[in-house]
C-alpha positions in Angstrom: -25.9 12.1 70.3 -23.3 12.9 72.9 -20.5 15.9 72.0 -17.8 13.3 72.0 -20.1 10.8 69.3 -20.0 13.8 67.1 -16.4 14.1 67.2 -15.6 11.2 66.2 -18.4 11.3 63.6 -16.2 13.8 62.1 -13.1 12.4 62.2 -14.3 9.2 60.8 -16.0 11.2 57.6 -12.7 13.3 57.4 -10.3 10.5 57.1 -12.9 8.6 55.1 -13.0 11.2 52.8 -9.1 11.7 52.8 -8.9 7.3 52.0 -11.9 7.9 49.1 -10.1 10.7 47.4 -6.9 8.8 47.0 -7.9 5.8 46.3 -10.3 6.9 43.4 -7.3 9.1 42.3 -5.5 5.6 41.1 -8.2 4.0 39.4 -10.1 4.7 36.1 -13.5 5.1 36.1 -16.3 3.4 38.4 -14.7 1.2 41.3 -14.9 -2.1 41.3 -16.4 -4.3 44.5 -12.8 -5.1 45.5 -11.7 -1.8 45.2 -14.9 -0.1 47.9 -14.1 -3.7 50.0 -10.5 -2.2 50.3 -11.6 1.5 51.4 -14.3 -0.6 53.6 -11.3 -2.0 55.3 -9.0 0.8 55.5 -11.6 3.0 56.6 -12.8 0.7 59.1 -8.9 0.0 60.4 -9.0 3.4 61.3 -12.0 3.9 62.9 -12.8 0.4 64.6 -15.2 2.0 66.9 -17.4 2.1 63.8 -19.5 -0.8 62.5 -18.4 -2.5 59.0 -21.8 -1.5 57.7 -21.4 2.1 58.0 -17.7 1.4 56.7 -19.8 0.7 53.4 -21.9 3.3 53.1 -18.6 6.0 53.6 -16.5 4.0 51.1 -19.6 4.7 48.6 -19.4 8.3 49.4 -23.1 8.4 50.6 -25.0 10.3 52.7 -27.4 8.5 54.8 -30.6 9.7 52.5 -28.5 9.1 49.6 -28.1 5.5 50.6 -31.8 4.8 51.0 -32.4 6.3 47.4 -29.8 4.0 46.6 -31.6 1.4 48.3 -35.3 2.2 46.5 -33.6 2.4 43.2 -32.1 -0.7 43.4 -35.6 -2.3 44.5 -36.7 -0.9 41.6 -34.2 -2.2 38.9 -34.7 -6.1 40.1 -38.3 -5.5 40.6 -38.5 -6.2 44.0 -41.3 -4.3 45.8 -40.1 -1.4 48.0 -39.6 -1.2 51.5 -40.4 0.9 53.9 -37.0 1.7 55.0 -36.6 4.9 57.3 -33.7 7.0 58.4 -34.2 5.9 61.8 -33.3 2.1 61.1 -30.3 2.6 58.7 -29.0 4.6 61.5 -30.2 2.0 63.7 -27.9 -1.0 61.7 -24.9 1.5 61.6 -25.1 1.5 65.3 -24.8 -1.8 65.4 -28.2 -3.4 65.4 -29.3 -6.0 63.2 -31.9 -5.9 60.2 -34.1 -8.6 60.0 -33.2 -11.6 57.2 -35.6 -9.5 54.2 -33.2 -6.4 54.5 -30.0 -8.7 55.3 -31.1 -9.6 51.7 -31.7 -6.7 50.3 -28.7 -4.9 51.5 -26.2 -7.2 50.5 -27.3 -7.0 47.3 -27.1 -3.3 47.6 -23.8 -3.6 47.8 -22.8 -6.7 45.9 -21.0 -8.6 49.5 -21.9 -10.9 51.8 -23.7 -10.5 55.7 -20.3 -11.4 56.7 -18.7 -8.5 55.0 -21.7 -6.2 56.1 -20.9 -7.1 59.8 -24.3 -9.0 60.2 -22.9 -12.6 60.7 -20.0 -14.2 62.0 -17.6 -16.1 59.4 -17.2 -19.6 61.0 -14.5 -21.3 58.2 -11.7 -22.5 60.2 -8.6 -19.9 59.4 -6.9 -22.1 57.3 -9.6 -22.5 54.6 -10.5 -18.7 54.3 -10.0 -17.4 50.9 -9.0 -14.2 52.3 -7.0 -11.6 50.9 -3.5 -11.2 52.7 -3.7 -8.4 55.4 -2.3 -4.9 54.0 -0.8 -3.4 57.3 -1.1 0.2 56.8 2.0 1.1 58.8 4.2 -1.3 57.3 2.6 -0.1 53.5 3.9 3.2 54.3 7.1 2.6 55.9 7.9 0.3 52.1 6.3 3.3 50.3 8.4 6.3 51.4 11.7 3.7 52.2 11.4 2.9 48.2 10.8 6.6 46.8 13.5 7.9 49.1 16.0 5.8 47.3 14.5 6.9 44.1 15.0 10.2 44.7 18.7 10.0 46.0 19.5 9.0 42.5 10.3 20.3 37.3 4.5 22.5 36.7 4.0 23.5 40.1 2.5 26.5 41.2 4.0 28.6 44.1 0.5 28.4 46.0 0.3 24.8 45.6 3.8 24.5 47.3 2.3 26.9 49.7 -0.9 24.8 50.5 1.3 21.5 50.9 3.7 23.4 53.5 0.8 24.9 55.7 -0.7 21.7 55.9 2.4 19.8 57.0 2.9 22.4 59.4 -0.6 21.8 61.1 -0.7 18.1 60.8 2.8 18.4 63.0 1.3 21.1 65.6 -2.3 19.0 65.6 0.0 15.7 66.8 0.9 17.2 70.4 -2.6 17.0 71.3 -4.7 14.8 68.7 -4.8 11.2 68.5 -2.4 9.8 66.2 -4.4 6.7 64.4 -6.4 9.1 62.6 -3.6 11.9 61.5 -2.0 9.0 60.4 -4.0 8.5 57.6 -3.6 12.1 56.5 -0.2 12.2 57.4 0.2 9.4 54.4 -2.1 11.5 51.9 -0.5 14.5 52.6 2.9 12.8 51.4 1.4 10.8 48.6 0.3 14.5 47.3 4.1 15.2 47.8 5.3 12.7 45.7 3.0 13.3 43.1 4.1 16.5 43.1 8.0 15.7 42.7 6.6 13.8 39.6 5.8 17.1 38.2 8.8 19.9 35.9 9.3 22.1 38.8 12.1 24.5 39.8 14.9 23.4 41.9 13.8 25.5 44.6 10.6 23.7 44.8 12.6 20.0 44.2 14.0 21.1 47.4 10.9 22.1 49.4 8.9 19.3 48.3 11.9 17.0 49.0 11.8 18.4 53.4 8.2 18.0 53.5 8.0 14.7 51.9 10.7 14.0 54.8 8.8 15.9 57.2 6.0 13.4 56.5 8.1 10.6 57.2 9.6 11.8 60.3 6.1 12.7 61.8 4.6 8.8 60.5 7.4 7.2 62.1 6.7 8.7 65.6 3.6 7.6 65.1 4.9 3.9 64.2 6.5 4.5 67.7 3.1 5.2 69.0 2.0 2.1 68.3 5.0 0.2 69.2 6.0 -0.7 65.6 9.7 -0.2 65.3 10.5 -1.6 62.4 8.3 1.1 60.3 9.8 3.5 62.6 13.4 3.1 61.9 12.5 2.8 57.8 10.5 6.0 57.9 13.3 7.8 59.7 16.2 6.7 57.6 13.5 7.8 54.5 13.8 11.4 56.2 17.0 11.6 56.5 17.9 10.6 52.9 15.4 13.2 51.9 16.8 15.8 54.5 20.4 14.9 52.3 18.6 15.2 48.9 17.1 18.5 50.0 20.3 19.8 51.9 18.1 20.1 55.1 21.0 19.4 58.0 17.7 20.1 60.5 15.5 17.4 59.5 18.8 15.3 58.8 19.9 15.9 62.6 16.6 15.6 63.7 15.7 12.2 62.0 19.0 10.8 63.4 17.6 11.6 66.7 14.6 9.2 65.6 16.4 6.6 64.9 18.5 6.8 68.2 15.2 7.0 70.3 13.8 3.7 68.8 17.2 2.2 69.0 17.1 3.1 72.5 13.6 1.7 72.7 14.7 -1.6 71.0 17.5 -1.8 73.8 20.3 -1.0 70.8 22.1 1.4 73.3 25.5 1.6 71.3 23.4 2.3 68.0 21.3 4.9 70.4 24.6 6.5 71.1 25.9 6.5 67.8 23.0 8.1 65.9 22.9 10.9 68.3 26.1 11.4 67.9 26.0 11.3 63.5 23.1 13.9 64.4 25.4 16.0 66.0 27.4 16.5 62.9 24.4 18.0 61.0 23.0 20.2 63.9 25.6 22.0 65.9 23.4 24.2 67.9 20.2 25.5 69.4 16.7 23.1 70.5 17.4 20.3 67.8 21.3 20.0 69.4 20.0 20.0 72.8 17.6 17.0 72.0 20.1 15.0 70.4 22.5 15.5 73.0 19.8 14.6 75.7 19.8 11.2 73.3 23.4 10.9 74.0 23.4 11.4 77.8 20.0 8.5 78.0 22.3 6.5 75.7 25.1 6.8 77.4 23.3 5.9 81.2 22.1 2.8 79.7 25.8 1.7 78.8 27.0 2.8 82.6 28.8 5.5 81.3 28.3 8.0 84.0 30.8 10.7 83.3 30.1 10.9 79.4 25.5 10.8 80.8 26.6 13.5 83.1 28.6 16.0 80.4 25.9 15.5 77.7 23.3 16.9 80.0 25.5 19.9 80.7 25.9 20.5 76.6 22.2 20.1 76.1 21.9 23.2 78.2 24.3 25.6 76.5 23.7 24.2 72.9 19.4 26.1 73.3 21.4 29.3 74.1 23.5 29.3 70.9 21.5 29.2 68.0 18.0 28.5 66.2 16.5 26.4 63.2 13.5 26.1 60.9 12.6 22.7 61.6 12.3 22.3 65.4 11.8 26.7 66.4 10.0 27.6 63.2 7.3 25.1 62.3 7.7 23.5 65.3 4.8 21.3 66.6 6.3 18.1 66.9 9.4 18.5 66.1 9.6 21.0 68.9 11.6 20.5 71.4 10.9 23.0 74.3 12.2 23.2 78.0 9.1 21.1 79.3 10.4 18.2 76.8 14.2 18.7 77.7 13.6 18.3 81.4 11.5 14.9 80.9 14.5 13.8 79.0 16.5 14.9 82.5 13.9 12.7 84.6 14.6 9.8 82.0 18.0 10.0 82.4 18.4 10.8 86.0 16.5 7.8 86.8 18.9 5.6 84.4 21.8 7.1 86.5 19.9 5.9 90.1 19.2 9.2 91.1 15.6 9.2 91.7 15.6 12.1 93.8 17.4 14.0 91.2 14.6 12.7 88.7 11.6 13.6 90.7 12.9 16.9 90.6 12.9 17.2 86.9 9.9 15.3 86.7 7.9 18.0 88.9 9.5 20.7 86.7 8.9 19.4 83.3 4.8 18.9 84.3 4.9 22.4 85.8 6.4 24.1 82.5 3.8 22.0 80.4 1.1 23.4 83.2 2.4 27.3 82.8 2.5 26.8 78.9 0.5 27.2 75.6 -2.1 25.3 75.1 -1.5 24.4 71.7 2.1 23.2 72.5 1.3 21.1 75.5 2.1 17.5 74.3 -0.1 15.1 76.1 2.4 12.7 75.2 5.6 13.8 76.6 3.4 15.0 79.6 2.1 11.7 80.6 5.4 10.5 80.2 7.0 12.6 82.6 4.2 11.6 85.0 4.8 7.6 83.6 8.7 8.5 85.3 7.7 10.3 88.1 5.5 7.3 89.4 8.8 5.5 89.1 11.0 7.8 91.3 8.7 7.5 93.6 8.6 4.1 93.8 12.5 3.5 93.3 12.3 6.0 96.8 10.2 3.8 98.8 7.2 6.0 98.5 4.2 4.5 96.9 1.8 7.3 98.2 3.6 9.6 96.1 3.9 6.9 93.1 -0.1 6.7 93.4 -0.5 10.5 93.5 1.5 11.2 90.5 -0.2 8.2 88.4 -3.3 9.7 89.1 -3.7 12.1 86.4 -1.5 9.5 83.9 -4.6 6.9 84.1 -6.9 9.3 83.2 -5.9 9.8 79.6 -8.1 8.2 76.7 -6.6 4.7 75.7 -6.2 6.1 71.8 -3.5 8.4 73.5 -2.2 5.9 75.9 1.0 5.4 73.7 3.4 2.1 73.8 6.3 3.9 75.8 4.0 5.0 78.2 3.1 1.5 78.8 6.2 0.1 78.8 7.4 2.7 81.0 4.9 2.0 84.1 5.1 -1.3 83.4 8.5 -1.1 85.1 7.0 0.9 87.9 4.7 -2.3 88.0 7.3 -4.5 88.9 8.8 -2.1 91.2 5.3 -1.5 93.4 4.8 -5.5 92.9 8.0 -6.4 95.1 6.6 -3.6 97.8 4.3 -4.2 100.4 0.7 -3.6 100.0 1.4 -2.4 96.7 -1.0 -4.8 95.3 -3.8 -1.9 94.0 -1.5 0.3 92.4 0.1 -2.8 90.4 -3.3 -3.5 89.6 -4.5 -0.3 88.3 -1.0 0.0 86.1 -2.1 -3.4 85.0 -5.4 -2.5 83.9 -4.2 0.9 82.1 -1.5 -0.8 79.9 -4.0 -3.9 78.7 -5.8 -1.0 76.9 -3.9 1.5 74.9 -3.0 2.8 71.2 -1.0 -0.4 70.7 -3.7 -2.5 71.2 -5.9 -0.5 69.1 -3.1 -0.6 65.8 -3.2 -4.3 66.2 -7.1 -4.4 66.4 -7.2 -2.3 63.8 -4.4 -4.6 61.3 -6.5 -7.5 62.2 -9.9 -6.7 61.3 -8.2 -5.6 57.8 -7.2 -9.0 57.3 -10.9 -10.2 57.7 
């Protein structure tokens, strides 16, 4: 097994794990079929790359070894002769491989489903005719979760290291998303706030109403980038309003300012300039100074290019300067992560906005500057994200310039990230650089290759992922 199997053993037994615990959490007792068929799918949605049959045995909460005692013992209780079934071919069937029509048998009744549901046959009803249970879109689930609760709370037994636990681990699920695929935290992300809520359910001190109200918030803020991620707007712009109204609740003008900044980029996203504009703008009222102002006046000036106002573009990018200068908060400078928003981010934002002004020279400039300051940087705070994107617009001043060598050069290290982090701006991004390259001569290969990256991304996965759900 290669280095990078492993990995993703792990990450698929983590967030199995984390979709296990929770799930149990809400029922009495033994699970029923429909409730391990729901963890099957969930599981699976997160981790398509596995098979449905190993989907099964994680949802049972069984070890390979375990499974085959499982197996014996259920040989046993119907008094059907045992098998000689060995590690080697239950790995063997999780890999994809087929058992023969004995064990097809015998494993199905193993775990009370069908061959279809194991992943051994193909389900050949016509769509309209399946009794299928209605698709439960993860994203969408949560979005309607944390929209509903934050309206609940707008309307006290918790121990201090409880409270302290929760708060570390929203911290690192933030600083893990510059650099980790975001399908998977995803799934924590939403047990991490579930354990937030449950927690506001508790008698606690106002203090702790408060802290538990920002990282609920947090949670949402972080969930709806990833909604972005995956080019689902519509969860985006629910899970940011839910962090706001929790930033209000808890009096947290940061996360306030901040998720007003969400909402303006997917507005801006969704072409909703003048909304763009204006939610930058509300954000201002909550964060005056230091990194969260400068982002959300960065907003304003990429808002403001869009609607052709030049002069208002041009100011904004002069107060996003002085505003890092004159002052500091706990959300985007303490805990940081994610919600950090550090020179290397705030000249992308220039490139972005430069190039919306027609000044692709300007933009190449702060292109080349923003990759060099994530190059010089920390490790841990080098978002592969923001990075590829400031490539993404860099391959676009090139070509607005005429100069599809250096459009190829920059795109170079861009088509070299994983498709799990190939996010939907990204492709939406070079896409336009497609068009661009497509109108120049001999700019066939490059449109190609852009073509070819953006067929395969994180979008494409989510979707995957929804659908087999629905199965």
């Amino acid at each position: 097994m290669t280095q990078s199997s492993r990995g993703g053993d792990r990450a698929t037994l983590a967030y199995a794990t984390i979709i296990r615990n929770r799930t149990l959490a809400a029922v009495q007792g033994l699970p029923s079929v429909a409730v391990i068929q729901r963890m099957v799918d969930e599981i699976h949605a997160c981790a398509p790359q596995q098979t449905r049959f190993k989907c099964w045995r994680l949802a049972h909460g069984w070890t390979v070894e375990e499974a085959i005692e499982r197996f014996h013992a259920m040989c046993d209780a119907h008094g059907i002769k045992r098998r000689g079934l060995s590690e080697r071919s239950w790995r063997e069937w999780e890999a994809g491989s087929r058992p023969d029509r004995d064990y097809t048998d015998l494993l199905c009744r193993l775990f009370e489903t069908g061959p279809v549901q194991l992943g051994f046959a193909q389900d050949y009803t016509p769509e309209g005719l399946r009794a299928a249970p209605p698709a439960l879109d993860l994203i969408a689930a949560a979005a309607d979760e944390a929209g509903s609760h934050a309206e609940q709370a707008e309307a006290s037994e918790l121990g201090s290291g409880a409270l302290e636990r929760l708060r570390t681990q929203v911290v690192w699920v933030g600083k893990r998303y510059v650099s980790e695929a975001p399908l998977p935290l995803f799934v924590e992300m939403r047990e991490l706030q579930e354990r937030t809520r449950r927690a506001l359910d508790k008698r606690i001190h106002p203090g702790q109403a408060r802290e538990l109200y920002f990282l609920t918030g947090a949670l949402c803020g972080l969930m709806a980038n990833v909604s972005m991620d995956m080019d689902r707007r519509i969860p985006a712009d629910t899970l940011a309003r839910a962090a706001w109204t929790y930033g209000k609740v808890a009096g947290h003008h940061a996360l306030m300012g901040w998720a007003r900044g969400m909402q303006s980029s997917v507005a801006l996203w969704d072409k909703r300039y003048g909304d763009a504009a204006r939610y930058a703008e509300e954000g201002l009222t909550h964060l005056h100074a230091g990194s969260g102002a400068t982002r959300l006046h960065m907003l304003r000036a990429r808002s403001y290019a869009m609607l052709g106002r030049t002069r208002e573009a041009t100011e904004a990018l002069a107060r996003a300067e002085e505003a890092r200068a004159a002052g500091s908060d706990e959300l985007h400078d303490e805990i940081g992560g994610e919600f950090a928003f550090r020179p290397a981010k705030e000249r992308y934002y220039a490139a972005v906005t430069r190039l919306h002004l027609g000044d692709p020279a300007r933009a190449i400039e702060a292109a080349r500057d923003s990759l060099s300051l994530y190059a010089a940087g920390e490790p841990e705070n080098r978002s592969y994200g923001c990075e590829s994107m400031a490539g993404a617009h860099l391959v676009v001043a090139h070509l607005m310039e005429g100069d599809p060598a250096g459009a190829e050069e920059a795109m170079a290290p861009v088509l070299a990230l994983p498709p799990d982090r190939r996010i939907s701006s990204l492709g939406t991004t070079l896409d336009t650089g497609r068009a661009l390259v497509s109108a120049q001569p001999g700019g066939e290969r490059i449109a190609r290759q852009i073509e070819s990256f953006c067929a395969v991304g994180l979008p494409q996965q989510a979707r995957h992922a929804i659908s087999e759900r629905s199965r």
